[in-house]
C-alpha positions in Angstrom: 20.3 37.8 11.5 17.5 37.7 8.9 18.1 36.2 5.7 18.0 38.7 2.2 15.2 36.5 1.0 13.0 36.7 4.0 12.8 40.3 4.2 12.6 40.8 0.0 10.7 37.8 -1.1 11.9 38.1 -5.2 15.5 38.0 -4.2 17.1 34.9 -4.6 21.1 34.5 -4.0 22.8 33.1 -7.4 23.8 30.0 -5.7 19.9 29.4 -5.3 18.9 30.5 -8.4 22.1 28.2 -10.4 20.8 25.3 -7.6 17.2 25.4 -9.2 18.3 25.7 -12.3 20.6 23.0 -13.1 18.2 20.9 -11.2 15.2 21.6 -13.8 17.8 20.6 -16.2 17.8 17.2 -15.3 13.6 16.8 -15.1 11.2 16.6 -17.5 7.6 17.9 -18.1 6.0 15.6 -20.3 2.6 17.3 -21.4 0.0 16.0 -24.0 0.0 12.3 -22.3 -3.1 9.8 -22.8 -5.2 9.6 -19.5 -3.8 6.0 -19.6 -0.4 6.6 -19.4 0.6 5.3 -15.9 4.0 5.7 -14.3 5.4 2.2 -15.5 4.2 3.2 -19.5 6.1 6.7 -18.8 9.4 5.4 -17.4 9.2 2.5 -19.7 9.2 4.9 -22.5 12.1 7.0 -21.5 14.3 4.4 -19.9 16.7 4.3 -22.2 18.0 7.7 -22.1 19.7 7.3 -19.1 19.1 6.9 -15.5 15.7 8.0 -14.0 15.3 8.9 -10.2 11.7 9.5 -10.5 8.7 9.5 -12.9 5.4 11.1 -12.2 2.0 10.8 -13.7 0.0 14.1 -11.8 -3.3 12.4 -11.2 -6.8 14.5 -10.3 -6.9 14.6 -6.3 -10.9 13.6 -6.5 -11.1 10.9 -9.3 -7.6 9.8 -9.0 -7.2 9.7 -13.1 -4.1 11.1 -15.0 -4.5 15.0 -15.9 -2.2 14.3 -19.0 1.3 14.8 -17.8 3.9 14.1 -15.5 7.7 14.3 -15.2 10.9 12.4 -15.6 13.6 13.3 -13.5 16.6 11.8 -15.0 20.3 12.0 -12.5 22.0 13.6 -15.3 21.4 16.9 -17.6 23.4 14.8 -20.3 20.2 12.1 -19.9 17.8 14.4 -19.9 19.1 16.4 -22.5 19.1 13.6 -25.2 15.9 12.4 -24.0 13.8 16.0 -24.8 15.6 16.1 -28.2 14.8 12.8 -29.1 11.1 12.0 -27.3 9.9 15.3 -27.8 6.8 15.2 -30.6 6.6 11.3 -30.1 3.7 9.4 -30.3 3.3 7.2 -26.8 0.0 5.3 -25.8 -1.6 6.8 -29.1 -0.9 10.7 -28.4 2.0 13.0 -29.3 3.6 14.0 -26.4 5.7 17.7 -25.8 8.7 17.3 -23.7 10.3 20.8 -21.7 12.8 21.3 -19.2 10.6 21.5 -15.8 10.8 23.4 -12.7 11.9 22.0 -9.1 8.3 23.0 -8.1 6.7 21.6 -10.4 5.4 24.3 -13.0 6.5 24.0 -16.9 9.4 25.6 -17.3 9.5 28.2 -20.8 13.2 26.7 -21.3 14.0 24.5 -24.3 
């Protein structure tokens, strides 16, 4: 039996779609990042929001140097939550960052 989503690509059952999106609400883009902001500065600076499962820097593929944001994925929505209301518009490693909610695949999400 073929699945729904194989034969209609846009469909998505509401268990997938609830899935994905409770999960962006636990990570973090963090955009507008200094292009010396590792990983340690980034988790460093949100640490104490809650628990993080991963922070990422995105990083040029040829040069290997920051492109100027990342993401914090934090293991609750409660962590994450506070975090964006309180980090958002912050100043870290001399530049104001902008915090959002983020999608599971990695593109900003146009929540929060």
């Amino acid at each position: 039996m073929h699945s729904l989503s194989r034969i209609c690509p846009g469909f998505s059952s509401p268990l997938h779609r609830w899935l994905t999106w409770r999960r962006s609400c636990t990570r973090l883009f963090v955009g507008g990042l200094s292009y010396d902001t590792n990983e340690t500065a980034l988790k460093d600076a949100f640490d104490e929001y809650g628990e993080i499962i991963e922070v990422k820097v995105i990083c040029d593929r040829v040069s290997g140097k920051s492109r100027g944001y990342g993401f914090v994925h934090y293991s609750s929505e409660v962590a994450a939550n506070k975090a964006l209301k309180e980090m958002d518009g912050q100043l870290l490693d001399g530049r104001n960052i902008r915090i959002h909610y983020g999608h599971v695949d990695g593109k900003q999400s146009t929540q929060g």
